[in-house]
C-alpha positions as CSV (number, residue, x, y, z in Angstrom):
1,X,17.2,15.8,-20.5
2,X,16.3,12.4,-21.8
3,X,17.6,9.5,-20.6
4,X,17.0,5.7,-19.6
5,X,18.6,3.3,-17.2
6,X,21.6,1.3,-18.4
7,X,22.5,-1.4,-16.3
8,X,25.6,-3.9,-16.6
9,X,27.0,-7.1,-14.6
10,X,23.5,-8.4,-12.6
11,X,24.2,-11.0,-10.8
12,X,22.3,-12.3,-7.5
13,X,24.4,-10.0,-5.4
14,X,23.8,-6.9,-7.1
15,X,24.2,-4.7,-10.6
16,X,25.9,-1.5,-11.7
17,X,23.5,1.1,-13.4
18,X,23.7,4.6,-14.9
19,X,21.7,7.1,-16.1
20,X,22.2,7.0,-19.9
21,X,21.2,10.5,-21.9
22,X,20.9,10.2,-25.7
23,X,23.7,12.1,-28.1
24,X,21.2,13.6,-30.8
25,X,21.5,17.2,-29.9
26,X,25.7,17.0,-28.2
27,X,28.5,14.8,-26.7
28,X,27.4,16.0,-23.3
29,X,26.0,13.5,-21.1
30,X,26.1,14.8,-18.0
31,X,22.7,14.3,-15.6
32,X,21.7,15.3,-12.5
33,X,20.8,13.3,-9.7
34,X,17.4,10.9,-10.1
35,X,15.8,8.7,-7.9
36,X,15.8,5.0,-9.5
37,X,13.7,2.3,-8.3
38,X,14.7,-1.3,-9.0
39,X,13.1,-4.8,-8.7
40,X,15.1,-8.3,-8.6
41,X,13.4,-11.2,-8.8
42,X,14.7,-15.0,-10.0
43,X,13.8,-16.3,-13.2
44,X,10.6,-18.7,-13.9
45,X,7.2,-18.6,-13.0
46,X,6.1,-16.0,-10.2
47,X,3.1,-16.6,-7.9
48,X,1.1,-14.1,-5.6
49,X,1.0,-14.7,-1.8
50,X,-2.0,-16.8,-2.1
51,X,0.3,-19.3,-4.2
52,X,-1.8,-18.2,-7.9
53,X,0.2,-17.8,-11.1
54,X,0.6,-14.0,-11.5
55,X,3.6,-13.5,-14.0
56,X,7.2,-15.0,-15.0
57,X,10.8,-13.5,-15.5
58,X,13.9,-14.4,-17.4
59,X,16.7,-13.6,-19.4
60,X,17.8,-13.8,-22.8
61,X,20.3,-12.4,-25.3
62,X,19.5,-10.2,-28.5
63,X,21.1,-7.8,-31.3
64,X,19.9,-5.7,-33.9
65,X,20.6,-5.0,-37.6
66,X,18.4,-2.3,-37.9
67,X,15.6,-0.3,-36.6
68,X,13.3,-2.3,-38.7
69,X,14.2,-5.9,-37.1
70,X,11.7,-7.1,-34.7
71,X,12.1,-10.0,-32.3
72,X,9.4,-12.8,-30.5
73,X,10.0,-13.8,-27.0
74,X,7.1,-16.4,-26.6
75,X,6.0,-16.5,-22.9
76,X,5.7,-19.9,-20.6
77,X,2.0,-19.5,-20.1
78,X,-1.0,-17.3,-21.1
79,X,-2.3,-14.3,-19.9
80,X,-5.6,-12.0,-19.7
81,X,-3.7,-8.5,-19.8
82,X,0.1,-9.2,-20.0
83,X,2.5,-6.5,-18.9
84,X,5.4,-6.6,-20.1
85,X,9.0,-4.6,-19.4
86,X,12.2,-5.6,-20.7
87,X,15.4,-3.7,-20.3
88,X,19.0,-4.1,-21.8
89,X,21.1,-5.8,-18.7
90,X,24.4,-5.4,-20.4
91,X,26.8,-2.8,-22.3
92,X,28.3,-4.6,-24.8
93,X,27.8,-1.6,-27.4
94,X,28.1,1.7,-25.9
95,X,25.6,3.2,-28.0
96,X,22.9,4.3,-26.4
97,X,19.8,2.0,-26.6
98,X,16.8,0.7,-25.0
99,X,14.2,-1.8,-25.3
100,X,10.6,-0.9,-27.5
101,X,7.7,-3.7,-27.5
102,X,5.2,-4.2,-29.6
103,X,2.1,-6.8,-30.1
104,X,1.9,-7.7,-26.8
105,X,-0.8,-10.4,-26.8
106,X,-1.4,-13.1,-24.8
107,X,1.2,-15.2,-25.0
108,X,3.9,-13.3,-26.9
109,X,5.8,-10.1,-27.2
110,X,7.5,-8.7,-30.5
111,X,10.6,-6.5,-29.5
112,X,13.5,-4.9,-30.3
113,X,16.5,-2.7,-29.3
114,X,16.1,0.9,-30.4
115,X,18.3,3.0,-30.5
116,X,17.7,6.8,-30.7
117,X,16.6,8.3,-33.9
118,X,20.0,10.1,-34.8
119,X,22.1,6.6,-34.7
120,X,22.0,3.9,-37.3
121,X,19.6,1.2,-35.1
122,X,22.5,-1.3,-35.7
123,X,23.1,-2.7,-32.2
124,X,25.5,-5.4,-30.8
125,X,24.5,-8.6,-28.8
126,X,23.0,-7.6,-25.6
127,X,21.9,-9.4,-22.5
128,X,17.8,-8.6,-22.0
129,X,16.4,-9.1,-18.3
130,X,11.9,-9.5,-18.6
131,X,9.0,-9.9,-16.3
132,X,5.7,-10.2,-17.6
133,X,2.7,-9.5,-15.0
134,X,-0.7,-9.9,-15.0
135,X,-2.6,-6.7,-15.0
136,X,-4.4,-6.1,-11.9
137,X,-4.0,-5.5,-8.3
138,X,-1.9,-8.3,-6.2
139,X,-1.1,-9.1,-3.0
140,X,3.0,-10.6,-3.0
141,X,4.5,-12.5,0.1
142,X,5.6,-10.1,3.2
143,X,2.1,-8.1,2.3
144,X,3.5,-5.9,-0.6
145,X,0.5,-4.9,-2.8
146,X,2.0,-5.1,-6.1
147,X,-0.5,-2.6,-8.7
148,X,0.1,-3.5,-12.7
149,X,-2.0,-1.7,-15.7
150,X,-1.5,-0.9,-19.1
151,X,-3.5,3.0,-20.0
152,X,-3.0,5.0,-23.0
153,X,-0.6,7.7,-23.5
154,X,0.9,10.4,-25.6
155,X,2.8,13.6,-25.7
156,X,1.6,16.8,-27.5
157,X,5.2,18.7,-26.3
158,X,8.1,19.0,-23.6
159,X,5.6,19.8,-20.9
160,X,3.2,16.9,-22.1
161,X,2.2,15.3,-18.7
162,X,-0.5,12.5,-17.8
163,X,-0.9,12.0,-14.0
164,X,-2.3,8.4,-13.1
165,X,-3.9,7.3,-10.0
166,X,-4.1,4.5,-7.7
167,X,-6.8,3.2,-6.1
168,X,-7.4,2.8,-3.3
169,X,-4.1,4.5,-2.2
170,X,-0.4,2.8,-1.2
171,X,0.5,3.5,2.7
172,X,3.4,5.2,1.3
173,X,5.3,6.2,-2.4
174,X,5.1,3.0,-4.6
175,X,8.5,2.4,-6.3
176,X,7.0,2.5,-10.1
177,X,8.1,0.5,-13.6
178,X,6.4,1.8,-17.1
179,X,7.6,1.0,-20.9
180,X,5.6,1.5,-23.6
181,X,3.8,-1.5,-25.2
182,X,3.3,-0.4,-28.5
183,X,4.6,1.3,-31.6
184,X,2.3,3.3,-32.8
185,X,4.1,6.3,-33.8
186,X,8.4,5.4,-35.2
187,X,10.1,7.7,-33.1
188,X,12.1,6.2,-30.9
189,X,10.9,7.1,-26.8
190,X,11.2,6.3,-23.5
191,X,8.9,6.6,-20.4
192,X,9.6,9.1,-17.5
193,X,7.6,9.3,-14.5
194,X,7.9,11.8,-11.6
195,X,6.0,13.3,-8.9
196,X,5.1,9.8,-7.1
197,X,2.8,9.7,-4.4
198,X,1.0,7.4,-2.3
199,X,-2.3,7.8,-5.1
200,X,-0.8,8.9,-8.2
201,X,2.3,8.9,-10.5
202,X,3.1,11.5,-13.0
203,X,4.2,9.9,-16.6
204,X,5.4,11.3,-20.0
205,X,6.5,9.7,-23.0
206,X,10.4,11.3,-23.8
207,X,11.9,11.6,-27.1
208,X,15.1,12.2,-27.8
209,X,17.1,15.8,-27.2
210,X,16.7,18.6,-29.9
211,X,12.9,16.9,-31.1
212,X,9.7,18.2,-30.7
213,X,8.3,15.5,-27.7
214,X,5.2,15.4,-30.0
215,X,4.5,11.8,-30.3
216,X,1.3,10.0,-31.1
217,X,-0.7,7.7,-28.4
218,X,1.2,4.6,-27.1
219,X,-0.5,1.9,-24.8
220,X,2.0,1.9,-21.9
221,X,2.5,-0.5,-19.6
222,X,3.2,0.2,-15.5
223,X,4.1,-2.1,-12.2
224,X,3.6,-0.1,-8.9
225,X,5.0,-2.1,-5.9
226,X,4.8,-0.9,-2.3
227,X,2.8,-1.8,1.2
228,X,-0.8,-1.4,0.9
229,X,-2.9,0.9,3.1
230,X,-4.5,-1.1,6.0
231,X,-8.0,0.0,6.8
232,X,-8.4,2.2,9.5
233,X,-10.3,0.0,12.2
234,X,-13.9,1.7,13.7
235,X,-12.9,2.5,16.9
236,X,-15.1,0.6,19.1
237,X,-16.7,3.6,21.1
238,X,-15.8,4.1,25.4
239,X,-18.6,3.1,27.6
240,X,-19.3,6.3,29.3
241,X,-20.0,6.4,32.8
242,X,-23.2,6.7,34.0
243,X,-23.9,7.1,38.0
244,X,-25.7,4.4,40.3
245,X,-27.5,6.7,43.0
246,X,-27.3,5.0,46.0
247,X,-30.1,6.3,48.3
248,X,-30.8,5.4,52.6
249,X,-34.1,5.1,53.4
250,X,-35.3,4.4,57.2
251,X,-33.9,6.5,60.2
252,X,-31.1,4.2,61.2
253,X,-27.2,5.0,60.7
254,X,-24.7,2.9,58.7
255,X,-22.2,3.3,56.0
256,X,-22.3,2.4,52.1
257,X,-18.9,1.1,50.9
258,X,-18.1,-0.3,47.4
259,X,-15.2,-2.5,46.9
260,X,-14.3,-2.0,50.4
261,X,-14.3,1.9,50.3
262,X,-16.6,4.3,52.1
263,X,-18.4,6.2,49.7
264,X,-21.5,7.0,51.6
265,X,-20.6,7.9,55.8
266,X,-23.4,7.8,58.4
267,X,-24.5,11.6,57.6
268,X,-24.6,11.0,53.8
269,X,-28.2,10.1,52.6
270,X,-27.4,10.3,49.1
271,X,-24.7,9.3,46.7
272,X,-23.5,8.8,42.9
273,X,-21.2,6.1,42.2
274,X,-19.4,6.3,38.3
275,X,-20.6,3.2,37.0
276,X,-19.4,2.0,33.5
277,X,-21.3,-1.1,31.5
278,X,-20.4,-4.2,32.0
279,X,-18.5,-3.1,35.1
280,X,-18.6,-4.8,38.1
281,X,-19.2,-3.2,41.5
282,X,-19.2,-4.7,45.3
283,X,-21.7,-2.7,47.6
284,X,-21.2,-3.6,51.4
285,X,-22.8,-2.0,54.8
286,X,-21.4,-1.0,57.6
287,X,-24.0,-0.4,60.5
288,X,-23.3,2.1,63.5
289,X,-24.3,0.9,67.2
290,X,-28.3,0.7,67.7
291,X,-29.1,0.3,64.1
292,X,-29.6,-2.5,61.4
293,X,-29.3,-3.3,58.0
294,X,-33.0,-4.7,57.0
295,X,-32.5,-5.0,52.9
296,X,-31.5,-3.6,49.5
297,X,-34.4,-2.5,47.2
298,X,-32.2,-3.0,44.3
299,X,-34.2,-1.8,41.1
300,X,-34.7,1.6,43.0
301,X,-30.8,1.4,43.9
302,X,-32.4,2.2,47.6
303,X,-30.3,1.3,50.8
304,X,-33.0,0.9,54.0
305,X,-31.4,0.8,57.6
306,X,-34.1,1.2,60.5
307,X,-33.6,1.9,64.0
308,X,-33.6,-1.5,66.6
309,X,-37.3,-0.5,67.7
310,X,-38.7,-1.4,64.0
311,X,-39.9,-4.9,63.6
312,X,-36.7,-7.2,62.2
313,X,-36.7,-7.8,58.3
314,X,-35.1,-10.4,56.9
315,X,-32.8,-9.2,54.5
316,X,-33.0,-10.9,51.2
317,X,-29.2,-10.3,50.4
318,X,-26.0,-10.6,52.7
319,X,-24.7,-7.7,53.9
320,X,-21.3,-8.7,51.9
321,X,-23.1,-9.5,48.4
């Protein structure tokens, strides 16, 4: 069924809300269970996290004598592509009613409270809450990515849906704002949106109950708010191992160790070490009894121990390098 938010007593603690239906078609007003998203923020200026001017809010009071009274609300600065939502924050006539805009340039807003089409348009005083944002994509303090646009809508019947995306994609369901801008077409409307994901938001323009929800194209404007999607970082690929072939060359007997640990014994004459890049190793020899160790031919990865009759080499690295 149709319906709009109705909210009462805000103060800096908290508000009371319901779920208001319109009373064209019956008395009831019974309504299932929603989800409602809300947003509180002080009023003045606001700024994105990098400290620049992105929007203001406030609060003012307003009536109606009729459907056909328009009001200004002048902003405190000027903006590229204003959008702009305003909602009744008191109850001081129980008629059902929300807020329509129109002639949203930039720096003013015309608006007025309309009620639904079946009741007189005559409304009492009513507190009004605002915030006007810059459209765009921002970045707000405590990195919330805050997404604000203004497309074109309309509604051709009940099941009259436009789905909207966002790009690039929250991390998770944005909690989502819309109200029409304009007013093109009379009939009095509210937005509805459903079927939010991380990348899109499902909106429809809602007349009242008992009407035909054929209503003629409305600029709307919309505030997403939620944590932006980090990029994924290029993992930095794993060195993979690649052997160092150890090799004895002579007839002499010894023992290869690396960091201390045998991995070539007397008998072995050949041997494959796992050797990552940028990893360091420490080779050592151990000799047996009536040999020697006479050098390392180290671009060859070649290990040379000779018997004790072979003429002594110097060897050109210790035998603990």
């Amino acid at each position: 069924d149709p319906a709009a938010i109705r909210r009462r007593y805000s103060t800096s603690a908290g508000l009371e809300i319901c779920i208001e239906e319109d009373r064209c078609h019956d008395s009831e007003s019974r309504h299932k269970a929603e989800d409602v998203g809300y947003l509180g923020v002080s009023s003045g200026l606001l700024s994105d996290a990098s400290g620049e001017a992105l929007g203001e809010a406030g609060r003012i009071q307003a009536g109606s004598l009729g459907p056909q009274e328009w009001n200004t609300l002048s902003f405190q600065r000027e903006y590229t592509d204003p959008v702009v939502l305003m909602q009744v924050g008191s109850s001081a006539d129980a008629t059902p009613a929300h807020i329509r805009l129109r002639q949203v340039s930039a720096g003013r807003v015309e608006y007025r409270i309309e009620e639904w089409d079946c009741d007189d348009g005559v409304h009492g005083t009513e507190t009004i809450d605002y915030v006007v944002i810059e459209a765009g994509d921002h970045r707000l303090d405590g990195d919330v990515r805050l997404l604000a646009g203004r497309p074109d809508l309309s509604a051709d019947g009940s099941k009259s849906v436009t789905t909207l995306s966002f790009t690039p994609a929250f991390a998770d369901r944005p909690v989502v704002f819309s109200q029409s801008q304009s007013a093109s077409d009379s009939s009095a409307i509210v937005t509805r949106h459903d079927e939010i994901q991380d990348r899109q938001a499902a909106f429809t323009l809602v007349e009242h109950e008992g009407a035909d929800q054929i209503h003629g194209l409305e600029t709307v404007g919309y505030l997403a708010i939620g944590q932006p999607q980090t990029a994924t970082p290029t993992p930095t690929p794993t060195p993979q191992p690649e052997p160092l072939v150890l090799v004895k060359e002579g007839n002499g007997a010894g023992s290869v160790l690396v960091d201390g640990v045998v991995v070539c014994d007397p008998s072995c004459r050949r041997a494959e070490i796992p050797y990552r890049e940028g990893e360091s190793l420490q080779l050592s020899i151990a000799v047996e009894a009536g040999s020697r160790f006479t050098g390392w031919m180290v671009n060859l990865s070649l290990i040379h121990i000779s018997e004790p009759t072979r003429p002594p080499v110097a060897s050109r690295m210790p035998s603990s390098a």
